[in-house]
Each structure stands twice: as C-alpha cells, then as structure tokens.
N, C-alpha and C positions, 0 to 999 in steps of 0.2 A: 475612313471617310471624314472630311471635313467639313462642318455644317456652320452656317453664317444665321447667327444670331442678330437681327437688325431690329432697332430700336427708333424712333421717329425724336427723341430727345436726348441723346446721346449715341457716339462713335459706336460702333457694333463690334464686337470680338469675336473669333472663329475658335473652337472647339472639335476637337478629337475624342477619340476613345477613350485616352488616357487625360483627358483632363483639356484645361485651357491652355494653346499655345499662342494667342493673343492678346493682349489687353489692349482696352483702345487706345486707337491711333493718338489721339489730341491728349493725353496723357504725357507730356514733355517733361515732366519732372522725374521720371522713374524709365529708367536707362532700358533698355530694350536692346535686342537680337537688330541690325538693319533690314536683317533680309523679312524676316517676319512682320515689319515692323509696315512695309512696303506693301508686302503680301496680303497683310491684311487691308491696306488701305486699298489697293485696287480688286478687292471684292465689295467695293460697299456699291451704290448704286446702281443694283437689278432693277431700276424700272425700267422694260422693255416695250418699246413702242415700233409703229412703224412712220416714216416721216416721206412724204413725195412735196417736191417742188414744184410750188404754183404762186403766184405772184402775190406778195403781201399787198397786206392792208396796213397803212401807215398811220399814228394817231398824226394830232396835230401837232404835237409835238416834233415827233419824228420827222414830218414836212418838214418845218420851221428849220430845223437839221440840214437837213438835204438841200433844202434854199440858201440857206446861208453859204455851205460850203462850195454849191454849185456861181454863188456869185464871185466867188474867192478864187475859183479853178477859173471863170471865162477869163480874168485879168493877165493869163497866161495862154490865153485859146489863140493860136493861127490860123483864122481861116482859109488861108491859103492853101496852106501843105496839109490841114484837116487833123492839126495833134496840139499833143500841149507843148510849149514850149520849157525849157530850165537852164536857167544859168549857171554853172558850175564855175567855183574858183580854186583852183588849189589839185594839189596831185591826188588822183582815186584808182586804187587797184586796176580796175577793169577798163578804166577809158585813156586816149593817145591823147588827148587834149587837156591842158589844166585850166583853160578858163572862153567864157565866151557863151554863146545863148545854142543851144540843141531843141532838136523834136523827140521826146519821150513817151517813148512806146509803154511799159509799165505803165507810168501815170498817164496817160493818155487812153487805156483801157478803163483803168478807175473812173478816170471822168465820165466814159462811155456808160458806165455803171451807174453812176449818179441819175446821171440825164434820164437813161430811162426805168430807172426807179421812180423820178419825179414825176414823170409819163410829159403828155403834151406834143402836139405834132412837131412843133418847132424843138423840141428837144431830142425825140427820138430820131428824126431828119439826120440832126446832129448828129447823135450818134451811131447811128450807121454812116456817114460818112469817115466818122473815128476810127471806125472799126475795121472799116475799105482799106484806109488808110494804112493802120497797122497792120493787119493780116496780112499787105505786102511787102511789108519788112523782113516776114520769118525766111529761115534760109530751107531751100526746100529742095537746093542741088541731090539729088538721089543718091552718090557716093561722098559728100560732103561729110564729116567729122561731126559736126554742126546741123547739120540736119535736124529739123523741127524747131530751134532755140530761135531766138531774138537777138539784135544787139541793143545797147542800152539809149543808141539814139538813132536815128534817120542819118544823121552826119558818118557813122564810123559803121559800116555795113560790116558785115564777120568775115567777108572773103577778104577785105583788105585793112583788117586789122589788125594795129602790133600789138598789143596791150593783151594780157589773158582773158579768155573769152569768158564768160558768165552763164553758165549752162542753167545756172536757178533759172533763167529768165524762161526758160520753158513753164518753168513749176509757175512763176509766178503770172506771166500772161497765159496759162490756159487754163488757171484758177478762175482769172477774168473773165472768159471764153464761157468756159461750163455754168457761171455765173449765167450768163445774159443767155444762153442758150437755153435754161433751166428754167429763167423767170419771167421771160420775154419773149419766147421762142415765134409767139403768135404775131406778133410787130415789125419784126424783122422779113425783109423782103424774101420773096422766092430765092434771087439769083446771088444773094448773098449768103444763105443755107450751105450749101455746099461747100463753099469755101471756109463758114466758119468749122464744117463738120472736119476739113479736111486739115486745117489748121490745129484740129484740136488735137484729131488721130497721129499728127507727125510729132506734137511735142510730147501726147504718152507716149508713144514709141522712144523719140529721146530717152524721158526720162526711163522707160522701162532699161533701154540698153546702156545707162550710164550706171543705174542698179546701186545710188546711194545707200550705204550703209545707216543701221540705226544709229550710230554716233551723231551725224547730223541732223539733230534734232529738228528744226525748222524742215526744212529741206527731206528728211525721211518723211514726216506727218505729211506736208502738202502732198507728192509725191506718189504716194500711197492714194490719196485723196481723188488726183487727177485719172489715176490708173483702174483706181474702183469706179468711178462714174463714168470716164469715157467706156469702159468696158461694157459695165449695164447699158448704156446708151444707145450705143453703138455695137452690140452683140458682139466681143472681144472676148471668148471664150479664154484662149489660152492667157491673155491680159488680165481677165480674171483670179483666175487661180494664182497668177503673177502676185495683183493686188493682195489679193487673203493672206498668202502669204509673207507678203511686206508687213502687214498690220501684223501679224502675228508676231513675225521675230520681232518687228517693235518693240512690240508688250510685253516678253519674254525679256529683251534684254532691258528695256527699263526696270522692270520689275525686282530683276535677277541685280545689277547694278545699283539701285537705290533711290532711281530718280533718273531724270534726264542729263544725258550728258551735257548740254548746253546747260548747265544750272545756273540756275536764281537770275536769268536774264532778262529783263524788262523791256528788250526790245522783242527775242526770241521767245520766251514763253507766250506774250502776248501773240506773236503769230501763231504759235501752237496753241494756243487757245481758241484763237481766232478757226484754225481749221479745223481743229476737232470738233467746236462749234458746229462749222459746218456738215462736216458730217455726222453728226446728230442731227440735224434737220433731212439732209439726203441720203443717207444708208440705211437702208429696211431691213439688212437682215442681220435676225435678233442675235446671234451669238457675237456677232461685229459689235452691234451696239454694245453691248457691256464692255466691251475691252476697251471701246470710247470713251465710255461714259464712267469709266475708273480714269481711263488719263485724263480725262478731262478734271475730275475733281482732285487729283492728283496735282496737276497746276497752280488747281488756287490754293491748296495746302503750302506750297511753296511761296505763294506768293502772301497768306495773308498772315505766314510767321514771320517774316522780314517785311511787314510796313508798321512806318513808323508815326501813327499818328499826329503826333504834334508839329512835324514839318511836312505829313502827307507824302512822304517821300519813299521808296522801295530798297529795303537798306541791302548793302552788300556781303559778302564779295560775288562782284560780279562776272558771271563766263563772258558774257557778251552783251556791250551797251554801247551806245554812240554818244553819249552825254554821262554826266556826269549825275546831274536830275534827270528826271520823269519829264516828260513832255505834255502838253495839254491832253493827248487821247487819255493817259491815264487816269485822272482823276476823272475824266470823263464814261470809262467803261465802268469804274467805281460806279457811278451813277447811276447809271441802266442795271448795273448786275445787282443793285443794294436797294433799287426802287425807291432812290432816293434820299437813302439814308446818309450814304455815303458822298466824296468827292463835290464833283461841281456838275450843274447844267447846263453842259454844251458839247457838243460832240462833232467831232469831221470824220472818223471812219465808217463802216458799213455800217447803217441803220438795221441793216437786215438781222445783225445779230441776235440774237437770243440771252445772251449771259444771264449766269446769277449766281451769285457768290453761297454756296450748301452753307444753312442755317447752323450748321456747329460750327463755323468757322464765322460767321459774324462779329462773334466777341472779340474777333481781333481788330476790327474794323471800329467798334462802337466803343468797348469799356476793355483796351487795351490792359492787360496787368505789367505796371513797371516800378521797380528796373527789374531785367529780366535777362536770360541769355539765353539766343536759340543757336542751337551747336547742329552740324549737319556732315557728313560723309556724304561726298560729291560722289566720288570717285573711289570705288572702294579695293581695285587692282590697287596693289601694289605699285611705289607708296602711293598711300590713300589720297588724296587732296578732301582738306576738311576745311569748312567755313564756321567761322564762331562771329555772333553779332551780339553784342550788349545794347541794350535800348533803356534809357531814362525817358523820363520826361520833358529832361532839356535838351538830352543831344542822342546817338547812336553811334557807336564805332564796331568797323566791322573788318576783318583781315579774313583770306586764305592762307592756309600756311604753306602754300606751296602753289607759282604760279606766275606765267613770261607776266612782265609790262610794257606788253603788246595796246594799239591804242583801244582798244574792244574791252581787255580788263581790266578790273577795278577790284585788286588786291586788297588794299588798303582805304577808305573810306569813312568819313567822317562828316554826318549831318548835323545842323540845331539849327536856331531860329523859328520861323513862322513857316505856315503851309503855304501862306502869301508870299511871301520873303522867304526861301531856305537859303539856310546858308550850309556849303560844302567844305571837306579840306578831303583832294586826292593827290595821290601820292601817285609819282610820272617819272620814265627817266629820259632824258629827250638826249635826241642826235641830230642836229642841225636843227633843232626846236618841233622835232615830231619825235612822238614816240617810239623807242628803240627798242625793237619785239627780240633782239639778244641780249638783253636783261633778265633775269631772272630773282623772282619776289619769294623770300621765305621769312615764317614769324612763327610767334605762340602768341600769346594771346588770353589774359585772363582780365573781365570788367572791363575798364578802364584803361587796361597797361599795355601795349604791344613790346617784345621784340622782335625786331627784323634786322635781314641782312639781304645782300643783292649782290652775286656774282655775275658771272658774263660767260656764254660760250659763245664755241666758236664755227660753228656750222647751225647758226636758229636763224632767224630773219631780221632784216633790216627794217620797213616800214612794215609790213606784214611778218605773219609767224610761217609761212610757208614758200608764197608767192616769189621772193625775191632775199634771199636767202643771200649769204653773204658765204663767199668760198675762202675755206683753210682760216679763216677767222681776220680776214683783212676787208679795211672799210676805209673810207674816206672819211674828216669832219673837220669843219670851222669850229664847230662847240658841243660838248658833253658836258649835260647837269645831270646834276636830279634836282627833283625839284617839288616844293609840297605847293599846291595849286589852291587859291579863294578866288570868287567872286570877285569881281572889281567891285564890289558892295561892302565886301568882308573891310573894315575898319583894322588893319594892325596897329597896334598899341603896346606899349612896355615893352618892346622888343631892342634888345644891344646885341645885335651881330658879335659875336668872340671872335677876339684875332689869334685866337689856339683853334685853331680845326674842329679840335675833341674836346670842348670846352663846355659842360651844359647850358644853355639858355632859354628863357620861357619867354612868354608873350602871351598878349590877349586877341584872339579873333572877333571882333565884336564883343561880345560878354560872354566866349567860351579859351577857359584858360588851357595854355598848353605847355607840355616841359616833352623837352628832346635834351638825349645825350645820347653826341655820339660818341661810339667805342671804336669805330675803327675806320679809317677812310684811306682809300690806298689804289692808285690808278697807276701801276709801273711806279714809273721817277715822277710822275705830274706835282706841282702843289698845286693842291685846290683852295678853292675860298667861300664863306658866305658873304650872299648880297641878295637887296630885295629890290621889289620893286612892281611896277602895275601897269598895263595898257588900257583899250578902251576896253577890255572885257573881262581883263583877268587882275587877280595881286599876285603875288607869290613870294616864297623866300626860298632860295636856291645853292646849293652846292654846288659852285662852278669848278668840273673836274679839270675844263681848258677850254679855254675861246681865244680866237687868234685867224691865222689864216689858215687854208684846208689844206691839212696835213695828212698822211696816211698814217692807220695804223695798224698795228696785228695783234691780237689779241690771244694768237700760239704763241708768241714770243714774251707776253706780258707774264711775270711770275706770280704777281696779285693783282686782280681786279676784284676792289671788295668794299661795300659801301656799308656799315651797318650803325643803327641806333636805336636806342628804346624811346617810347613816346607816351605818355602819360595825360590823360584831361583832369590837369591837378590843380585845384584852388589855390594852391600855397605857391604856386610857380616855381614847384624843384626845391622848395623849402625842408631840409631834411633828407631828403630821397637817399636813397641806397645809389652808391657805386654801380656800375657794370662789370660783372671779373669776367676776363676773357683770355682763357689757356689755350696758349697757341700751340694744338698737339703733335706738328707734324703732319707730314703728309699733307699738307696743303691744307688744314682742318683747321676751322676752330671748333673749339666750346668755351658757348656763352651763357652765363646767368645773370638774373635779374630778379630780383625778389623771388617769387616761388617759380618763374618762368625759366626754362632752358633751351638752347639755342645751338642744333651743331651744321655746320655749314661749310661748305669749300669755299677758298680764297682762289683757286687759282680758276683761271680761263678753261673747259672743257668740253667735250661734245655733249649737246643735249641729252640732258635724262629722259625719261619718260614722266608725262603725268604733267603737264606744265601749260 
C-alpha cells in the first residue's frame, strides 16, 4: 500500500512497506527513477471539492479586462453577417485561400463570450446574434464525415472545401458553447436553447466518434472536457462513461510516459491549462477531480522550470509554439496565477479563469537559482527525446536532441536581453523561406555548448510534418538554407562570413557572444555559402545550400544530406576552442565529438524514424 505523506511547506513523498520509493518532486539535483518521479508528482493535490457553474462575480479589475479587450474585438465586428472578421496573409494548413478578410467562427464565439460576461442589453443582443450566426455554420448533414465540426470561416463551408478539414473546431467552438450555456444560460432566448443544446450534442458526438488519442494533448484534454459536460448536461449516459474513460487513459498514459506528449509547449500547455482549469471549476465528481487537479499541477511544474526570468521568457525545446517568444497572454496569466507577483497587468484571455501557480513552485518565478540546468525525458519510448536547458542570468540556451524542424519546433533556442526587449537566436531550416518539416534536428548539449547535425528524409513533410508529405523524397525549390534567425533588433557585430564553408566564425548578437564551427556541410554536389542579412522583422545569418530558379529534387537519390556544427556562448569568440573530430564510420554514419560532447548521426537521406 502506498501512503502520501503531504506537507503544506514542501513537495510530499509516497512511502511503502519497504521504505521510501519517492523523494520529492522539486528535488532536481538528485537523479531519480522518471516513472516514480511523475508518479509521485500526480498524487500531490487531494483537495477534493465540488464545483457547479453559475455566473461570476468580476472585480474591477477584471471589468477593466473584459472592456478593453472587448473594445479591441468590435474594430473587427460585422455587423452584417453578425461575426468577427480576420484577415489572413499567407498559406495555412486548413484554409483554400492565402490572403483576404473572412468571418470567424472560433473567434467570433470568444467574443460571444466576452460580451456576455461583460453583461448589458446591448451586449448580450450582440451576442446572441453571434451566436445565431455561427451555429449555422456547423455541418449537420446526418451522413456527412464532418458532422458536428465547424469550418474555420463563413467563406469556405466544409462541403466544398479543398484544404484538410479541422475537426479540433468541434473541440474548440463547443468549449464556447458549454461556456455560455453554463454561465449565461438565463439571458439567452427561448428559441435559441435548442439550437445551442443541439449544436453542442453534434460536436460531442464528433468528437466522441473521431476518439483522439492521449498523444494529442491539447486536443485529448479539451475533448474529454466537452464529452463530460455535454454528457452531465444533457443526460449522455453512454457519453459518459465514454468521458471517464478518456480522462483516465489520459492520466495513465501521461503518468506512465512522463509528461505530456505535447511538451514544454507554450502555446499547448497553456490550452491545457486553460482546460483543466476549467474543469476544476465544472467536474464534481471527486475521484475526476484529483486526476485534474495532478495534471493540472503537473503543467505548471513544467512550465516554471524552463522560465527564464531575466527575459520573462518560457525557455525551450519546444513541441509546439507559433513564435519564437511568449505572447502578451503569458506574462499576463503570470499575473493572475502569482497575484501579482509575477509578469505584467493586463490580460485578453478568459477572465473567468481561476489560475495559480502551487506555492512550491514560486521560487522559480520570484528568486530563480542560476546558472542552472533543467534536463527532461519527453519521450521516454524508444529513442527517448530529451530536452536539456541551461539558464544564466544573461542568456538561456536550450536543445532537443532529437527532433523535425517543422515550423511549430523549436529544437534549438537561445534567449537574453530584457523581459522588455528579449532577444532570440532559433535555429530553422527553410524551403522556399518556410520551414521544411523533412529536416531533422539532433544534438547533445552540455552548459553552453551544443552539438548538432540535421539530416533529411524522405517520406516526412513539406510545410507540415504530416499534412502534405512529400512522395519517394522529391520536392520542388528556388532556395534551401538553414538559417540561425534574430530579431531585426538583434545588433550583429564582429562578424566575417568565412569563404571555407567549415571555417569557425564568431560574432556578437547584441552583447551575447557566439562561436560556430562547422564540421560538416554536404547537400549531394551543391556548394553552399554564408551570407547575412535582415528585413523589416528579422536578422539572420544563413547557410545557403542553393537559390536560383525552382529546380527539382530527390532526396532518394542524394547520397549525403547533412548539415552539422557545434555552437558555443563563448566570450573569447572561438579563442582556443577545441577542433570538431568527425569519423566518418561507414554506413552512411558519423561520429562526432566535441569537448566532452558526442554526436552519432546519419548523413544519408532516409525514411522517418520514429520519435521526431
């Protein structure tokens, strides 16, 4: 039997028969079991409550919140068509169009949400008209594929669209739904009840029958979320049991695995924060709540050992992010969940939140200890994928050693500067100047020092890692780099491009010094070149592997595609530094070393491994 010893002033350890099989969690200096390590941490917080949905009370603060943002969303409101509008530029997964103004259904719930959380006649008017609006967008054909989902604008309806459909959009507009049904139910007209009940019951159905696995982290939590309360809601017996059991293997395979599969993701954890949030306030029943209310503190353990105070910034490597930095929410949930200790005050997401960052975990927020290194097993299948972060006071660099650069991760990573000002260096490999998701990023990583290398296969993705997949290893391009990416703020300085390829060279990012040598650079017969350069957003200095006109190419047919170099945050700019020895074994292999770091890696072009 295993008995949980909790302490109100430090992490709690679980104990056996036989003695201690845990020490606590926040113990980082002294190497640990993972599985134990996990195990223990999602038994800490048994306080078991029951929570029912009824409409908050807002301070004034939180008004002031909701006002501002809602003034921000009407400079987007159509009153016509009754949605938000959004302008998109540029090619995105799921939509036929790359640029031009839409009506947004996602965001055009949220605003719904705003509105009448704010209350007022003229708002809530508003948003039942929003609501009107979107509710007859969902697809509700009876033998449709799509049935229950959304598309992502009023423009590109899902029966006549070419682009892969977005099934989250269930998860995410009936998030919206149960919202406003939950907190507002009394506001909302007769003869619009039914339609929202009826919209709600098609998209759990959806997602019941689509039956995401726990790997999709985002996407499994909501999911779960939508299936437990439309169920309770709406007396969804067999739906129920559905739900429970979704949360369970959740928590089993998180548990069992180490962490969330989506790890260290700043855009993704925050949503699974967000919804586990939530259901802490609407799941009553107790045995649920604990497996919550362990993932939920589970998240900010992940999150408050990769932030990096002195640029406020969430350090990497990341599963999954859309930027490079944090966006305003973040410093912002800091806020609320730290009661002020923390981040900044001002906020644009749900006011309704709850957050709070568990008091053992403050210290990373308030009196950070640096320098320091927080080492993590993502992925513990075979091969593992491990994340190592070093953090100083001036800067933090942070690698996977195993992982696509796809444009969502961020392998390689490098913060300093201000919390006001950060300054970034990511590491990209671009195909026509977007991220090319059949790249593949490996390193080690000790302090300061990476090595890495970057092979290519030949059946992974083109702009996505799955979506649009490239066949037998052929692809079209004008230009392949790679490419280490700043700020168009980033100041480079002392830098002299080598006219040897493999020639080391340092330089200054602002006032964080940097040395690269490359070992090995080899694209078929290409030569490649270094050259720098900045537009209105970015600097960069780039390894052009070929730019010209759009050529084909195959990458079965390439005997090495292989990009590798060690990187250093060295004051002395490479002054002294050790060699790179790299024994080329055969078999398409290297091994590489670098001071006490070792490096083995395929040069040639090959089918996806696993773990990437």
């Amino acid at each position: 039997m295993n008995i949980l010893h909790f302490s109100r002033t430090k992490a709690p350890s679980i104990h056996n028969e036989s003695g201690t099989i845990g020490k606590p969690f926040l113990n980082h200096q002294v190497k640990k079991n993972r599985l134990h390590q996990v195990k223990l941490f999602c038994s800490m917080m048994l306080v078991i409550g029951t929570c029912h949905a009824q409409q908050i009370k807002f301070s004034k603060q939180e008004k002031t919140w909701l006002s501002n943002s809602i003034k921000e969303l009407d400079k987007s409101y159509d009153p016509k068509e009754k949605m938000l509008t959004k302008k998109i530029e540029g090619w995105n997964y799921h939509t036929d169009s790359s640029s031009g103004n839409f009506h947004d259904t996602r965001a055009s719930l949220f605003y719904a949400i705003k509105l009448m959380d704010y209350g007022g006649k003229e708002n809530i008017n508003k948003a039942v008209d929003i609501i009107e609006s979107t509710i007859a967008l969902q697809d509700t054909v009876r033998r449709s594929g799509t049935r229950g989902v959304w598309p992502y604008f009023k423009e590109e309806p899902l029966a006549t669209k070419k682009s892969p459909v977005d099934y989250n959009w269930a998860d995410f507009n009936a998030v919206s739904l149960l919202d406003i049904w939950m907190e507002h139910q009394n506001e909302l007209p007769a003869d619009l009840k039914p339609k929202m009940q009826k919209a709600i019951l098609l998209a759990a159905q959806a997602i019941q029958k689509r039956n995401v696995g726990p790997s999709y982290t985002n996407i499994a939590i909501m999911g779960t979320y939508v299936t437990y309360m439309t169920a309770e809601l709406f007396n969804q017996k067999e739906m129920l049991q559905y739900a429970q059991k979704r949360l369970n293997n959740f928590y089993d395979y998180t548990v069992k695995r180490g962490g969330f599969e989506e790890y260290n993701s700043p855009t993704y954890t925050i949503v699974a924060l967000d919804e586990l949030n939530r259901m802490q306030r609407h799941i009553k029943e107790p045995s649920a709540l604990v497996k919550i209310d362990s993932l939920y503190s589970l998240s900010w353990n992940m999150i408050a050992r990769h932030y990096h105070k002195p640029t406020g910034q969430w350090v990497g490597p990341h599963s999954r992010a859309y930027s490079p930095v944090v966006d305003s929410l973040f410093p912002a949930i800091l806020y609320k969940a730290s009661g002020g200790k923390v981040g900044a005050p001002s906020f644009t997401g749900d006011v309704k939140t709850t957050h709070k960052i568990p008091p053992y975990l403050l210290h990373y927020f308030l009196k950070p200890n640096y320098p320091r290194t927080e080492s993590d097993v993502f992925i513990t299948s075979e091969p593992q994928v491990k994340g190592t972060a070093y953090m100083t006071q001036k800067y933090a660099i942070a690698t996977a050693n195993r992982a696509s650069l796809w444009n969502q991760r961020h392998p390689l990573l490098i913060y300093w500067g201000t919390d006001k000002k950060p300054q970034y260096c990511q590491l990209r490999l671009l195909h026509d100047f977007y991220d090319f998701s059949s790249a593949s990023f490996y390193s080690a990583q000790d302090k300061n020092k990476v090595l890495a290398g970057i092979n290519f296969i030949t059946n992974g993705g083109d702009k996505h890692i799955s979506i649009d997949r490239i066949k037998n290893g052929q692809f079209k391009a004008s230009d392949l780099r790679l490419r280490f990416e700043f700020p168009v703020s980033t100041t480079i300085s002392n830098l002299q491009l080598p006219n040897d390829i493999l020639q080391p060279f340092g330089f200054m990012a602002g006032d964080l010094p940097f040395y690269i040598q490359p070992y090995k650079l080899a694209f078929g017969d290409l030569k490649g070149k270094w050259e720098t350069g900045r537009d209105g957003t970015k600097a960069w200095i780039d390894f052009v592997i070929y730019s010209g006109d759009s050529r084909d190419f195959n990458l079965s047919e390439i005997n090495t595609a292989f990009l590798g170099f060690a990187l250093t945050i060295d004051e002395t700019l490479g002054k002294g530094a050790k060699n790179v020895k790299v024994d080329e074994t055969g078999n398409d292999q290297l091994n590489v070393q670098w001071n006490n770091l070792q490096l083995q890696v395929g040069t040639k072009p090959t089918n996806q491994p696993p773990n990437l």
